[in-house]
C-alpha positions in Angstrom: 101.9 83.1 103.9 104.5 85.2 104.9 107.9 85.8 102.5 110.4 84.1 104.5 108.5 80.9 104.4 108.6 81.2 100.4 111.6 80.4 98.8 113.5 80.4 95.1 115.7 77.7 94.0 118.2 77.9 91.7 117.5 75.5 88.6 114.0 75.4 89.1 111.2 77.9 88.2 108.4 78.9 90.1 108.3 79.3 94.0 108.4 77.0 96.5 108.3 76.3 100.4 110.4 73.8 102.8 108.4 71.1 103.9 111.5 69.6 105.5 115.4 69.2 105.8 117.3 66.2 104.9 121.1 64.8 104.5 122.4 66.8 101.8 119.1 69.2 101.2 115.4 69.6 101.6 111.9 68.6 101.0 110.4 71.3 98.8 106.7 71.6 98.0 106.0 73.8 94.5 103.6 76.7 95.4 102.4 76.8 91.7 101.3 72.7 91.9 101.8 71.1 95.5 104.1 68.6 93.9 106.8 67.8 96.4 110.6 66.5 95.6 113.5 66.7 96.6 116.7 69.4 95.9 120.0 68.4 96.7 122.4 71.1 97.9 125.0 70.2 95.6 122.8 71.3 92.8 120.4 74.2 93.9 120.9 77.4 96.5 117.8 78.3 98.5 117.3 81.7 98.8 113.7 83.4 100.7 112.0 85.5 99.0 112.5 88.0 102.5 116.4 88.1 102.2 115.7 89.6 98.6 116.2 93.0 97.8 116.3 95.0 94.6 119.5 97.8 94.7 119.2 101.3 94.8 121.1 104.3 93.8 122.3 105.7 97.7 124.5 102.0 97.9 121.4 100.6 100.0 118.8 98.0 98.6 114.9 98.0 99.2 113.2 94.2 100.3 111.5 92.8 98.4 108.1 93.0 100.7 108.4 96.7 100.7 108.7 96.4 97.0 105.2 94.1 97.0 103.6 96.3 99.4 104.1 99.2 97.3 103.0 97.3 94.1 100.1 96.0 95.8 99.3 99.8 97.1 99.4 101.1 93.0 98.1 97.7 91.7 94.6 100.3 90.8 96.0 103.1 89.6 99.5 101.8 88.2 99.2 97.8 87.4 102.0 95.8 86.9 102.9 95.2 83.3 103.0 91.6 82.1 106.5 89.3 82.6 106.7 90.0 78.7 105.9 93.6 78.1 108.8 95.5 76.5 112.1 96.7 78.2 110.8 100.1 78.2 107.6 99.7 79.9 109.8 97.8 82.3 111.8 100.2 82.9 109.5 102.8 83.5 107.4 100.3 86.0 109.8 100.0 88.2 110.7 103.8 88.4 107.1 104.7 89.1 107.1 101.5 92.1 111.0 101.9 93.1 112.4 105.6 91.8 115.9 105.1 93.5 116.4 102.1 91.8 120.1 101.0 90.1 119.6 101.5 86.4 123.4 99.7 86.2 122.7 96.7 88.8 119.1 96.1 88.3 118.6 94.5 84.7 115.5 93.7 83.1 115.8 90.1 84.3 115.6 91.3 87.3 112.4 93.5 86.9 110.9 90.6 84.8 111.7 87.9 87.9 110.0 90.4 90.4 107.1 90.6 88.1 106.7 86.8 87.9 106.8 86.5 91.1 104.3 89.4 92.3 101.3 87.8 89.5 102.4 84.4 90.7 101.2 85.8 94.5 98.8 87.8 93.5 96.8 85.2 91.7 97.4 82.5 94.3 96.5 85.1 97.7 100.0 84.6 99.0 99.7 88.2 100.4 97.4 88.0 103.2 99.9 86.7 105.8 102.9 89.6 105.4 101.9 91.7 108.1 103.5 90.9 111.3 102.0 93.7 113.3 
């Protein structure tokens, strides 16, 4: 499955893909279940996982799939800590996988989100369709 066709929505946890639009919002599906309902605009944003990015210090921020691709390439030697490992080993995670990243704009949250997400895809083999080439 490839990132753009996995989305987040506000409000709800987990990951999710479009099955289909309607008046006033979509159709989602959750990866993590198959349960489908429906999310109104008013009350979510829908964001893919491919317009994602984590910020760096030069001003620029690095997508998310680069991010993956990279975790996935050190996932042997340098495995991703667990969503509730401490700050620190957080911290230094995402300096070993990202070493230009923001320490001011990129929070913890943000590192524990990424992390969620990446064992979420890992465990379910949402990897396989990312290459385009």
């Amino acid at each position: 499955m490839k990132l753009r066709e996995i989305i987040s929505v506000t409000g709800l946890s987990g990951l999710y893909k479009v099955i289909t639009e309607r008046k006033g919002g979509f159709i989602i599906e959750s990866l993590a279940d198959g349960k489908r309902r429906f999310a109104p605009n008013r009350k979510h944003q829908f964001a893919p996982l491919e317009s994602m990015a984590m910020f760096t210090d030069d001003g620029e921020a690095e997508p998310l799939d680069k991010l993956f691709k990279r975790m996935n390439e050190q996932a042997e030697d340098n495995p991703a800590p667990d969503v509730k490992a401490s700050k620190d080993v957080l911290f230094e995670y995402i300096a070993d996988v990202l070493p230009n990243y923001d320490p001011e704009q990129v929070h913890a949250s943000d590192i524990k989100r990424l992390l969620k997400w990446y064992h979420f895809m890992a465990a379910n083999d949402l990897f396989g369709g990312d290459e385009e080439e």
